[in-house]
C-alpha positions as CSV (number, residue, x, y, z in Angstrom):
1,X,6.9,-3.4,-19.0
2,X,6.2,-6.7,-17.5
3,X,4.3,-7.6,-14.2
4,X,6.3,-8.6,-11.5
5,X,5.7,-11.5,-8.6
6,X,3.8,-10.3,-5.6
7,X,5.3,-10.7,-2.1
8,X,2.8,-11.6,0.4
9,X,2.6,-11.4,4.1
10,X,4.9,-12.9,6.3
11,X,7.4,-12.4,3.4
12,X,10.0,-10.3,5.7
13,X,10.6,-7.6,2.7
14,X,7.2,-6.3,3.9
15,X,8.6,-5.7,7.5
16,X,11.8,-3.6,6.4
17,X,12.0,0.2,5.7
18,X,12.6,0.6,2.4
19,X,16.2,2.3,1.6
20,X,16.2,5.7,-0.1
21,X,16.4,6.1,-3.9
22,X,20.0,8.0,-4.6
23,X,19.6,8.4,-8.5
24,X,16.8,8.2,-10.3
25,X,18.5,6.0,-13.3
26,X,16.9,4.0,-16.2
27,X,17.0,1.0,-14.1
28,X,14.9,3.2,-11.4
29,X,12.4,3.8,-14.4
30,X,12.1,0.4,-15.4
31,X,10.8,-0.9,-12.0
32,X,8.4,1.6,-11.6
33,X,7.4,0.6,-15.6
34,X,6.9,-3.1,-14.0
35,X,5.4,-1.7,-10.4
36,X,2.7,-0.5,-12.7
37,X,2.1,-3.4,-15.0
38,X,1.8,-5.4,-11.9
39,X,-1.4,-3.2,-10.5
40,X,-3.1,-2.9,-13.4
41,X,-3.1,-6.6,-13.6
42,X,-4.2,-7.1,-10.2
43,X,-6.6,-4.2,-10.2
44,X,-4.9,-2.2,-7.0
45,X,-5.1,1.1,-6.8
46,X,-1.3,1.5,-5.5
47,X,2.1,-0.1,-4.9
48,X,4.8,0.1,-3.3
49,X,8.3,-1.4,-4.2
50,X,8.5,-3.9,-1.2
51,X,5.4,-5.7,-2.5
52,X,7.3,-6.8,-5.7
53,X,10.3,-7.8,-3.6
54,X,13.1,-4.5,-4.1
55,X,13.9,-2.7,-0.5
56,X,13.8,0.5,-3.0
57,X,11.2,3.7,-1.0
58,X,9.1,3.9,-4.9
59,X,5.5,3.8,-4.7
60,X,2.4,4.2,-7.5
61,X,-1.0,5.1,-7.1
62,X,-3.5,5.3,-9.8
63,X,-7.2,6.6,-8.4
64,X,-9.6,6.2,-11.0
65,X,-12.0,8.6,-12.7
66,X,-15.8,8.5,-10.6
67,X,-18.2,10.2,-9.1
68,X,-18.5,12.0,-5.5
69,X,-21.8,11.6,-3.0
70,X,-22.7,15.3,-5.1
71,X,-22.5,13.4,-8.5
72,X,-19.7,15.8,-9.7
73,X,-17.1,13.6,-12.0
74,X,-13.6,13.5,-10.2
75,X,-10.9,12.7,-12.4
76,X,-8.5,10.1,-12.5
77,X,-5.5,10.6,-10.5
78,X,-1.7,9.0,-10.6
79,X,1.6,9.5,-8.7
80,X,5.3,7.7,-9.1
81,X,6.3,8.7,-5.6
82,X,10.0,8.2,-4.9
83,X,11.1,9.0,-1.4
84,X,7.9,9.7,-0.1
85,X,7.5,11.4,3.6
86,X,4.3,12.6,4.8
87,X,4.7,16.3,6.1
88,X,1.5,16.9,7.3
89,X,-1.8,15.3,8.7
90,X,-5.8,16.1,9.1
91,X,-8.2,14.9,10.5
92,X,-9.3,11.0,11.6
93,X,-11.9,8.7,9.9
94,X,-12.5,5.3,10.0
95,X,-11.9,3.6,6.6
96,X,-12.2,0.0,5.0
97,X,-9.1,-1.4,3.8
98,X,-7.7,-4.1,1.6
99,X,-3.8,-4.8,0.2
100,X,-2.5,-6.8,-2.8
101,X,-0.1,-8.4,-0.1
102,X,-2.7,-9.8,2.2
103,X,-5.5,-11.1,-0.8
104,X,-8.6,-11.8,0.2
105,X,-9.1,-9.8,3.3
106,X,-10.4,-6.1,4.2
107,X,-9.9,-4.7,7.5
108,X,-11.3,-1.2,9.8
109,X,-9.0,1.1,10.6
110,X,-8.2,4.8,11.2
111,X,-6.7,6.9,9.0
112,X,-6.3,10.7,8.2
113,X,-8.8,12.9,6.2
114,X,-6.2,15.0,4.5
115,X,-2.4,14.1,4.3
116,X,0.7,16.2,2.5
117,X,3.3,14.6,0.9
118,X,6.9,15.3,-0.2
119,X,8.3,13.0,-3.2
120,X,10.3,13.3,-6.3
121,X,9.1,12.2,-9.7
122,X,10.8,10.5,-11.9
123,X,12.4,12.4,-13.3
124,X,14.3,13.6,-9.8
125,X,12.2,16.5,-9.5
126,X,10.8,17.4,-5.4
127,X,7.0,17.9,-5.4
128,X,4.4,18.0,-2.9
129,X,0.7,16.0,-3.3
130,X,-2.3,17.1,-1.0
131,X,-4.7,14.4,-0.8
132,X,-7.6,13.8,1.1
133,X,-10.0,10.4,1.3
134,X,-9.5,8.1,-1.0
135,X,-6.2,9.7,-1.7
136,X,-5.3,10.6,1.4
137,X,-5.7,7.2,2.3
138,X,-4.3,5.8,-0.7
139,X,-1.0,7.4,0.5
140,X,-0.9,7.1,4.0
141,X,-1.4,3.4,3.2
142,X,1.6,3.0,0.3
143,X,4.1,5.1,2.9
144,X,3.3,2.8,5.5
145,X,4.4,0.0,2.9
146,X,7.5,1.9,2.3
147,X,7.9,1.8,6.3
148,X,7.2,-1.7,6.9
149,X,4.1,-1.7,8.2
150,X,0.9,-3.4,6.8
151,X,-2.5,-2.0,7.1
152,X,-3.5,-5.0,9.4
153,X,-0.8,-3.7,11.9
154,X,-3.4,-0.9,12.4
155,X,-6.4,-2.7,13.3
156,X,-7.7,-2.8,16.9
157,X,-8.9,-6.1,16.2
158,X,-9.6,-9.3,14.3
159,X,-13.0,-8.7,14.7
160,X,-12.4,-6.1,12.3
161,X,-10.7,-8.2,9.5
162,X,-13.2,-9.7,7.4
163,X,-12.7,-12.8,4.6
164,X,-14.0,-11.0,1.5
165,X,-13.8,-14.0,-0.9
166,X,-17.3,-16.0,-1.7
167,X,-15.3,-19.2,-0.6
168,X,-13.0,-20.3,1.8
169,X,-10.8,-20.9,-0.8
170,X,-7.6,-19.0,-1.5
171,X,-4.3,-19.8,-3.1
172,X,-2.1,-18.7,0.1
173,X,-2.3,-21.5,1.5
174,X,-1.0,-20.0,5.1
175,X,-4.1,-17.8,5.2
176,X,-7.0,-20.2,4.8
177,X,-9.4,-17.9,4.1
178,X,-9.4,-17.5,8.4
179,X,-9.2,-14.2,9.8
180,X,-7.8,-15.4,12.8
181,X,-4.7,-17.2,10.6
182,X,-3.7,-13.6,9.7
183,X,-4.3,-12.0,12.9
184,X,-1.6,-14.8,14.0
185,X,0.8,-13.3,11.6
186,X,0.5,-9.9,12.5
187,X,1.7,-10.8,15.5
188,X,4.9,-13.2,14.7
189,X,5.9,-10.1,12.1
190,X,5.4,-7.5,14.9
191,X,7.8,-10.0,17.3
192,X,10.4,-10.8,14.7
193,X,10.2,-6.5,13.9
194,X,11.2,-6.0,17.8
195,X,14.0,-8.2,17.1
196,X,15.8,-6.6,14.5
């Protein structure tokens, strides 16, 4: 396993939907091997293919083991999600978001309480994952990935995106630790999407 380089917004690979896997080979394997490696070293909680630059519809998430508002241990969680399609939906809350592809930032936004999805593992095999918060959200926001679409593309507002980093400072350069610099590039990716 190795960690991979990130892609960030505008990189375009974020805007595409993600081709279907056709065989799930060695070479299939070894990616997601490397998808993983690359979250555990930058502490996400999933991944999808298109943030370490392959148009391939694989996604990870890893939820770790805590404790829920009753103090009952929840355990820790993981999913190699090839082909992912959400069948089902439930319910609407308002969440606080954040992405490996847009560092620095957190965002509002709506998402579902309780999501179903379809996948195959990897080994092949079709299976279904019902998920609902952290999950739930966890895997509406990797699909989206998969889709082209970045979490900031469902914000109402900048006024909802918030610089989380002590300082200004931030090593994509184009972001400038300025809410308003992203904002402007949700909006050239959502004009270059109409064109293709």
């Amino acid at each position: 396993m190795s960690a991979l380089p990130l892609t960030y917004i505008p990189n375009l690979i974020l805007r595409n939907r993600t081709s279907r896997v056709t065989t799930v080979s060695p070479a299939i394997n070894k990616l997601i091997d490397d998808m993983i490696e690359t979250m555990h070293v930058e502490n996400g909680v999933g991944i999808a293919a298109n943030q370490v630059d392959s148009n391939l519809r694989i996604a990870y998430i890893e939820i770790p083991e805590g404790i829920d508002e009753d103090d009952v241990v929840i355990p820790s969680l993981s999913y190699v999600m090839i082909n992912p399609t959400i069948i089902k939906r439930i319910g609407i809350r308002i969440v606080d978001e954040g992405c490996l592809s847009v560092p620095g930032f957190r965002g509002s936004l709506q998402r579902s309480v309780k999501v179903t999805v379809k996948a195959l593992d990897r080994e092949g095999k079709e299976y279904r994952i019902k998920g609902e918060n952290l999950l739930a959200q966890a895997l509406e926001h990797e699909i989206d990935h998969l889709n082209g679409v970045v979490y900031i593309d469902r914000m109402e507002s900048v006024a909802d995106l918030e610089n989380i980093l002590e300082t200004e400072e931030t090593d994509k350069s184009f972001m400038k630790g300025d809410p308003n610099n992203v904002w402007r590039l949700r909006k050239i990716a959502q004009k270059i999407e109409r064109r293709l």
